[in-house]
ZAMARGU-4260 file (C-alpha; in steps of 0.2 Angstrom, whole numbers, plus 5000, padded with zeros to 4 digits):
<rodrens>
0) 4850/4824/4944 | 4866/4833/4941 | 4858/4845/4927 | 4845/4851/4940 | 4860/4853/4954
5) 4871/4866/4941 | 4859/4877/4941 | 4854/4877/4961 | 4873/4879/4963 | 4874/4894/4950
10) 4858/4902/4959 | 4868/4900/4979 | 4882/4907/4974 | 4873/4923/4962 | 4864/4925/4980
15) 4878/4924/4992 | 4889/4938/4981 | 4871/4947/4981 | 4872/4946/5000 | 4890/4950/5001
20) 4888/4968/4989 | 4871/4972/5001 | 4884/4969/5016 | 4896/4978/5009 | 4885/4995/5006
25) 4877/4994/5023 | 4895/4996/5031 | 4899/5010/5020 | 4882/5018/5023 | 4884/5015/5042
30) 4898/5027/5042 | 4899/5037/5024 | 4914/5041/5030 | 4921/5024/5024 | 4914/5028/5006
35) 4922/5045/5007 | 4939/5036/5010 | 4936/5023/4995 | 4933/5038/4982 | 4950/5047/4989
40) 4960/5032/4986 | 4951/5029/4969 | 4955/5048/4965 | 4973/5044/4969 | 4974/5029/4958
45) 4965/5038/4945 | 4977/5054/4946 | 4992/5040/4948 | 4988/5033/4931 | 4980/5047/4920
50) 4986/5064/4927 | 5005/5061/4920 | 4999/5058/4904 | 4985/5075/4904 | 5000/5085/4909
55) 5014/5089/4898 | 5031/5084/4899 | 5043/5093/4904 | 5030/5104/4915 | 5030/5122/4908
60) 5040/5136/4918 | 5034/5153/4920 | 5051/5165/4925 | 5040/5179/4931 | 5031/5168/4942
65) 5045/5162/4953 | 5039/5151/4969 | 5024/5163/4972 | 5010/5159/4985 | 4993/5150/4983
70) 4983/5162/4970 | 4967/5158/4957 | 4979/5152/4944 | 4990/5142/4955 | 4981/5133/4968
75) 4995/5128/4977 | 5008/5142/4972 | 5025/5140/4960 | 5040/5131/4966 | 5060/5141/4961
80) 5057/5138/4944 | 5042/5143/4943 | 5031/5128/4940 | 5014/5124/4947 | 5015/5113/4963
85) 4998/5105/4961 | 5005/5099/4945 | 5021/5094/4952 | 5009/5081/4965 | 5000/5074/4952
90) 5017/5071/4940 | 5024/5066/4956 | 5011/5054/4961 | 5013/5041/4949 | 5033/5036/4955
95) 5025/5036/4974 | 5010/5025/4972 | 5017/5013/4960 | 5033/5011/4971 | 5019/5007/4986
100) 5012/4995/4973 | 5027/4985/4971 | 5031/4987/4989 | 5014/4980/4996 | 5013/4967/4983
105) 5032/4961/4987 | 5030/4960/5005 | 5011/4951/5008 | 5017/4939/4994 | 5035/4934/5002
110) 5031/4938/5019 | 5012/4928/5017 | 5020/4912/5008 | 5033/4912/5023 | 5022/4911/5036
115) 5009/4901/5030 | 5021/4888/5025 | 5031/4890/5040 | 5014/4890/5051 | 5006/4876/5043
120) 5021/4863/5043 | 5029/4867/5060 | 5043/4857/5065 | 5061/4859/5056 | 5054/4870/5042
125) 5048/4882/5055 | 5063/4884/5064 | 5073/4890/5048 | 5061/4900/5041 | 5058/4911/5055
130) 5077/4911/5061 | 5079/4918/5044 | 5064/4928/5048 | 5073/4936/5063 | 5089/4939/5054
135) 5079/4948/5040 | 5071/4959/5054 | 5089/4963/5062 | 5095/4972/5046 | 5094/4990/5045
140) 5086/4999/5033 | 5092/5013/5033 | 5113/5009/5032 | 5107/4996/5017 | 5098/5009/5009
145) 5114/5023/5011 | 5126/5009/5004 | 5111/5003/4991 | 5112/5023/4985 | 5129/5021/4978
150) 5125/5010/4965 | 5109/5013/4960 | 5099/5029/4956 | 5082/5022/4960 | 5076/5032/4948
155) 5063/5019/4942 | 5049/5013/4956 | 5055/4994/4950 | 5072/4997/4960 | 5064/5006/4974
160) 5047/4995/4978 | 5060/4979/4975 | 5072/4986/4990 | 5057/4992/5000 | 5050/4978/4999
165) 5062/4963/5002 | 5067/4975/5016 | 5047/4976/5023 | 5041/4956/5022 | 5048/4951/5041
170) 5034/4958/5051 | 5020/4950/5039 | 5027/4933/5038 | 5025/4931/5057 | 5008/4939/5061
175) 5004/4925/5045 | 5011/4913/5054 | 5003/4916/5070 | 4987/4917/5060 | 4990/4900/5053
180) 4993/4889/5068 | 4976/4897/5073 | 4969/4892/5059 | 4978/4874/5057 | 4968/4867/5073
185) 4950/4870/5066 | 4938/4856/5058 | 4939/4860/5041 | 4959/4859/5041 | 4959/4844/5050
190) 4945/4835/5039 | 4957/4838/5024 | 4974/4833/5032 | 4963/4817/5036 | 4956/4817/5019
195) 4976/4813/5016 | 4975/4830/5002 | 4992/4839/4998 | 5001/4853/5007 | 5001/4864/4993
200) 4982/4862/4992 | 4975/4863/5009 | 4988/4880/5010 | 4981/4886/4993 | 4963/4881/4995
205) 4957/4881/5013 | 4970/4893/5025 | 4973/4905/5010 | 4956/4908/5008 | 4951/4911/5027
210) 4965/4923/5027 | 4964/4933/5011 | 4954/4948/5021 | 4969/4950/5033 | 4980/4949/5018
215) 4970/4962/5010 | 4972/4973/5024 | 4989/4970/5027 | 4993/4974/5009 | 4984/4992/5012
220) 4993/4996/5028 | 5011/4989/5017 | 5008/5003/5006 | 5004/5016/5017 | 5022/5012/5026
225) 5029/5011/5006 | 5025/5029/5006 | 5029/5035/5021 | 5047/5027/5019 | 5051/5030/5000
230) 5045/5050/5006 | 5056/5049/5020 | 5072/5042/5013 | 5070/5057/4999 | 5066/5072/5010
235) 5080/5067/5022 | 5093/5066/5006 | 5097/5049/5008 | 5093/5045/4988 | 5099/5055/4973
240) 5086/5067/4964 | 5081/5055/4950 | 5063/5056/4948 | 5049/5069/4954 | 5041/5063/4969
245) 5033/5071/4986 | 5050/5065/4994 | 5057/5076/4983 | 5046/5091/4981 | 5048/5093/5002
250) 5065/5092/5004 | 5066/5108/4990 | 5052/5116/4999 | 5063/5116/5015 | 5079/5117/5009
255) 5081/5125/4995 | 5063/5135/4993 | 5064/5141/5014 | 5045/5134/5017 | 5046/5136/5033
260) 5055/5153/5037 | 5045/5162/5018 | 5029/5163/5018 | 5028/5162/4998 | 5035/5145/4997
265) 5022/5141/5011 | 5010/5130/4997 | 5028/5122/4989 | 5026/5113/5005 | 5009/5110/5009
270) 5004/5103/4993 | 5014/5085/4996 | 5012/5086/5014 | 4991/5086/5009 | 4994/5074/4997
275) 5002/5061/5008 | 4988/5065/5022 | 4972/5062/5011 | 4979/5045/5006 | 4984/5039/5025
280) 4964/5044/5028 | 4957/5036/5013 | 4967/5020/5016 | 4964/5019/5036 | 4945/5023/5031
285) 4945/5009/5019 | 4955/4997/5030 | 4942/5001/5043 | 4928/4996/5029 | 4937/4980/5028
290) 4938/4977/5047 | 4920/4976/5050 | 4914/4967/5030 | 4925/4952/5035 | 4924/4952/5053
295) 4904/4944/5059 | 4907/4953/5078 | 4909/4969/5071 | 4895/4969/5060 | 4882/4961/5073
300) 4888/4977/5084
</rodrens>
């Protein structure tokens, strides 16, 4: 009997991910959109990864060609030292995505372990876990970061995604945790505390699970305030210059190149600014694509 159920089981589950994809591609078809945003982000990854290495390193400087406006040759124009700004994006793309990375990956993994733990066992452990919760959420980020700065360089994404993101988990440990103590009333997390199965694998095997699409999303929106915060902290000055990065390129655009009183140095600017706008929109599109795959209301709508 058993060798006849391995295959019907093999066959359910080949149908339900057959299911899933075809779900999948009617909500991107439904609004192509969506699809539009999933190929952006993919771009940026793609340009993240390969475009440092196409492009050589340092970038080549044309003295004659000091920060000149949009043309054929130079899309975006030439920044003070006469370097091409759509280069300059895509070298500084690899230090701003992969800081976001680390970022997102930090805080859904510290603030998601938090809260479901804190959500599923209640009682004393909640109470310190989400006092401590609430004092994380009380530090300020910016004064850290301004005292942070005189020892490190954050030159390296490591340091920067490590701050960001033990600075970022607070608010996604307690939307988890309110998740979770929605989620530890229902009939199947009943049936296995009653069962008499572990902590560690009702969390890992039944509320994780149910929860990895929030999660997922959660993770997206993490790393679209990684790079709104990383960009931020550099344009303001906050950080030392010790790395190319949007942050970067607009604070010489403004301070240094006059972007917004010369009209030559007009692209120096735009280029990040466009940058950091195409990858809000392609991962707000996307989490939107994810709202309706994992949620049955939406989809029946």
């Amino acid at each position: 009997m058993s060798a006849t159920l391995i295959p019907e089981t093999g066959s359910a589950a080949s149908t339900l991910r057959r299911n899933f994809w075809r779900g999948v591609w009617r909500v991107m078809r439904r609004k192509p959109s969506r699809l539009v945003g999933v190929v952006i982000l993919a771009a940026f990854v793609l340009m993240a990864v390969l475009g440092p290495m196409l492009l050589p390193s340092p970038l080549p400087n044309d003295p004659t060609a000091i920060t000149q406006p949009p043309s054929a040759e130079h899309w975006f124009g030439t920044d003070p030292q006469g370097r091409d700004v759509l280069a300059l994006v895509v070298t500084g793309s690899r230090y701003v995505l992969l800081t976001a990375a680390i970022t997102a990956l930090i805080t859904v993994v510290a603030g998601t372990s938090i809260g479901l733990f804190s959500g599923f066992k209640r009682g004393r452990w909640d109470t310190v876990l989400m006092r401590l919760t609430d004092m994380k959420l009380t530090i300020p980020g910016l004064p850290l970061l301004l005292v942070l700065a005189t020892v490190w360089r954050f030159g390296s994404p490591w340091q920067m995604g490590l701050v960001l993101g033990l600075l970022g988990w607070g608010g996604v440990a307690r939307a988890v945790r309110s998740q979770t103590l929605s989620l530890r009333e229902r009939g199947f997390i009943e049936a296995a505390r009653g069962l008499g199965l572990s902590t560690t694998h009702i969390i890992g095997k039944e509320l994780l699970p149910s929860m990895a699409p929030y999660i997922a999303m959660n993770m997206l929106i993490a790393v679209t305030g990684a790079v709104y915060s990383q960009v931020g902290l550099f344009f303001l000055g906050v950080l030392p210059y010790e790395s190319d990065n949007w942050g970067v390129m607009l604070n010489l655009a403004v301070f240094q190149a006059g972007a917004l009183i010369t009209p030559n140095a007009i692209g120096y600017l735009l280029g990040p600014l466009l940058a950091i706008l195409l990858l809000t929109l392609a991962i707000v599109l996307v989490v939107d694509a994810m709202d309706e795959i994992f949620n049955p209301r939406l989809r029946e709508e």
